[in-house]
N, C-alpha and C positions, 0 to 999 in steps of 0.2 A: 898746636901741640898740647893744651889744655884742655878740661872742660868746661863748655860753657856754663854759666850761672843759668836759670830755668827762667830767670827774668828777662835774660837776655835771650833765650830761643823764642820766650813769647812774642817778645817786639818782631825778632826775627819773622816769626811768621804774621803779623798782622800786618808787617810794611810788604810783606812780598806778594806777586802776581800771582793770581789761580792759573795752575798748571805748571808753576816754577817749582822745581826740586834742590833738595839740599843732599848733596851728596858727601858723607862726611870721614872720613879716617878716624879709624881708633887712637885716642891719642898713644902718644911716643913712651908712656909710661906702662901700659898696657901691651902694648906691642913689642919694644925694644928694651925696657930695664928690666919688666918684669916676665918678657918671653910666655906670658898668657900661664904663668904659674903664681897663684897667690893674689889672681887679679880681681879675685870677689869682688871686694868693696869700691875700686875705682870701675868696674865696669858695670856696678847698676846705678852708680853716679854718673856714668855715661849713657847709659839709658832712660833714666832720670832726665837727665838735660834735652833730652831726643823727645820725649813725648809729648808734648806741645806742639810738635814737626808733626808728626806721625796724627794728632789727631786734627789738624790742620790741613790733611794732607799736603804736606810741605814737603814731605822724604822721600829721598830714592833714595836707590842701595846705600849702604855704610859699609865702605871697606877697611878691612885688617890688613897693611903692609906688611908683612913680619921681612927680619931684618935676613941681611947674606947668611949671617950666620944659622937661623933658625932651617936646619936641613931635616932629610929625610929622618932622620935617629929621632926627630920628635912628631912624628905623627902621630902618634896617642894623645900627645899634648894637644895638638891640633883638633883632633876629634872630642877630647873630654870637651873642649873650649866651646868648641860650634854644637856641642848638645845641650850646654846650657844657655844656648841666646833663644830668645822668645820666638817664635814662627811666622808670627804675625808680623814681623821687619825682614827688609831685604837685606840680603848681605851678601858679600863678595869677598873674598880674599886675593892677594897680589903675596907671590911667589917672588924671592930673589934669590936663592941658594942654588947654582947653578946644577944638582944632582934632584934637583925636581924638574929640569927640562932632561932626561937622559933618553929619551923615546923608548923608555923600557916599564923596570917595574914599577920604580919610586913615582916615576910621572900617570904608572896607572892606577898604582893604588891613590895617589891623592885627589886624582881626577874623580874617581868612585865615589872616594869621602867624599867629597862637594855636591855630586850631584845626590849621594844618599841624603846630604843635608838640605838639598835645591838651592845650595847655594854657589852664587856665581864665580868664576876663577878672571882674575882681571887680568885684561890679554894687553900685552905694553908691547908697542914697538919705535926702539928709537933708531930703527937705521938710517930716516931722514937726518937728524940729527949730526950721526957719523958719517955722513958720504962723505965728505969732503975734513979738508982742516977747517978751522973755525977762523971766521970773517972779523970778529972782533974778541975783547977781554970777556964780554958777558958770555958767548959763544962757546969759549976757553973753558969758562966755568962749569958752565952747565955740561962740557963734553966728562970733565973731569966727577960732577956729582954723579949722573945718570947713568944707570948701568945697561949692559948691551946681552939682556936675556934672548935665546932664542925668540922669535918669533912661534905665537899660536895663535889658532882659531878655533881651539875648543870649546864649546859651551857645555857647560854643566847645569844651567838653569833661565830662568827666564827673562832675565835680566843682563844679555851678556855685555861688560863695561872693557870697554877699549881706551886705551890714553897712547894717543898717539903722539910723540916731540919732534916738530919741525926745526925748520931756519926760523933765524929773520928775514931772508929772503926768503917769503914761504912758498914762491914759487918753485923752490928745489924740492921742495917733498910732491909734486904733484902725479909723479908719476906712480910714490906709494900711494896717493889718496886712489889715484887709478885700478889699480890695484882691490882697494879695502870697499870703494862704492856698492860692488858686486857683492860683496860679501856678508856687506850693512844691509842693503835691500832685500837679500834672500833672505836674513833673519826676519827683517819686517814682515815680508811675505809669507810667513813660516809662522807668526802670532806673533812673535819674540818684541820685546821693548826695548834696547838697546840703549845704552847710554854709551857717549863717545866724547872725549877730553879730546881738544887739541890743545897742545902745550908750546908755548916757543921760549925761545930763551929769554929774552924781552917779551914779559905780558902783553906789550902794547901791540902786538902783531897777532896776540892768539886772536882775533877776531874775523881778522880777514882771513886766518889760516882755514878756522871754521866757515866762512862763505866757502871758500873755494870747495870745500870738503861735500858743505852742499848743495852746492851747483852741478856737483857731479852726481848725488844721489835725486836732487831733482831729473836730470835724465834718466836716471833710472827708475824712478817712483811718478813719474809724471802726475799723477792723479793726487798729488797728495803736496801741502803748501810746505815749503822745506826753508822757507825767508830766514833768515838769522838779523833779529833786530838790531840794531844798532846801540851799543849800550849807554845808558845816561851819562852826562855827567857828573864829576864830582862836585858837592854842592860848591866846591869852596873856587870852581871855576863857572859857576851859574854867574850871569849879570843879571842886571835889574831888568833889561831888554828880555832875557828869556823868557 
């Protein structure tokens, strides 16, 4: 919810893997207090902090969440906002006001704005999520934070970012991942770069959420290595043995 110190993105990017991306949200001050009016000074402090990433090439998109509230009545807000970010970073914006899903005008004039900007519209789908009641408290939680926007698969740029929120049985979402494989692939196939979040309610499962997610785009992408590595551990559980 901060931005990082420029010492800290440097570390950032010399500890990370070539071809790891950092994909980062606008912080909450920017986005939610300040509704992108008045945000000069904290967003070239945010860009500031980013470029060490960017000439590392460490960056993928940066996205703007804007909150429920921020609805159609500020799309000018929106537009001044996205003509002052620099061209040469990817960007994405994530919609939660439910009158920018209305399959009409609000949803096509901002669709426009994005794409006149090339930037990308982040496409969220929690109905794995909501199939069901919730298995456990964390479950509960997370049905209560996470909002339940329409479903899209619009792309407005090159980059289209999907976050998809499972179970923790993440075998229940496997019939959306079903579903989205095809969808992912045709972009690849199309040039497109996609970036794809799987989320679960418990982190410790978002990993195998994502195997599962590309086991199915492996059938579909045959030609192309879709492995999802296994993530390190924490040093503070390394032993001497490792």
């Amino acid at each position: 919810y901060a931005i990082p110190k420029t010492t800290t993105t440097r570390r950032w990017a010399r500890q990370s893997a070539a071809g790891f991306r950092f994909c980062f949200k606008f912080p909450s001050e920017i986005s939610h207090h300040l509704q992108l009016l008045g945000a000069e000074n904290a967003t070239n402090q945010f860009l500031k902090a980013l470029e060490p990433l960017a000439e590392a090439d460490r960056l993928g998109p940066t996205f703007l969440q804007l909150g429920r509230s921020f609805g159609p009545d500020r799309l000018r807000v929106l537009s001044r906002f996205l003509h002052t970010l620099p061209r040469d970073f990817c960007w994405a914006v994530e919609l939660r006001h439910p009158s920018w899903f209305d399959s009409g005008d609000h949803e096509h004039r901002v669709n426009e704005l994005l794409s006149r900007h090339r930037v990308d519209k982040v496409l969220f789908d929690s109905r794995p999520l909501f199939q069901l009641p919730p298995d456990d408290d964390v479950e509960a939680e997370s049905q209560q934070r996470k909002p339940q926007t329409p479903v899209r698969q619009t792309v407005t740029g090159k980059h289209p970012l999907l976050r998809l929120v499972g179970r923790n049985r993440v075998e229940l979402a496997d019939r959306f991942l079903d579903q989205w494989a095809g969808i992912i692939a045709g972009w690849i196939n199309d040039g497109l770069q996609p970036y794809v979040f799987t989320h679960t309610p418990n982190d410790t499962f978002a990993p195998a959420f994502a195997r599962r997610l590309a086991e199915r785009l492996q059938r579909e992408l045959p030609e192309r290595n879709l492995t999802v590595p296994t993530p390190p551990k924490p040093a503070s559980q390394l032993s001497l043995l490792d």
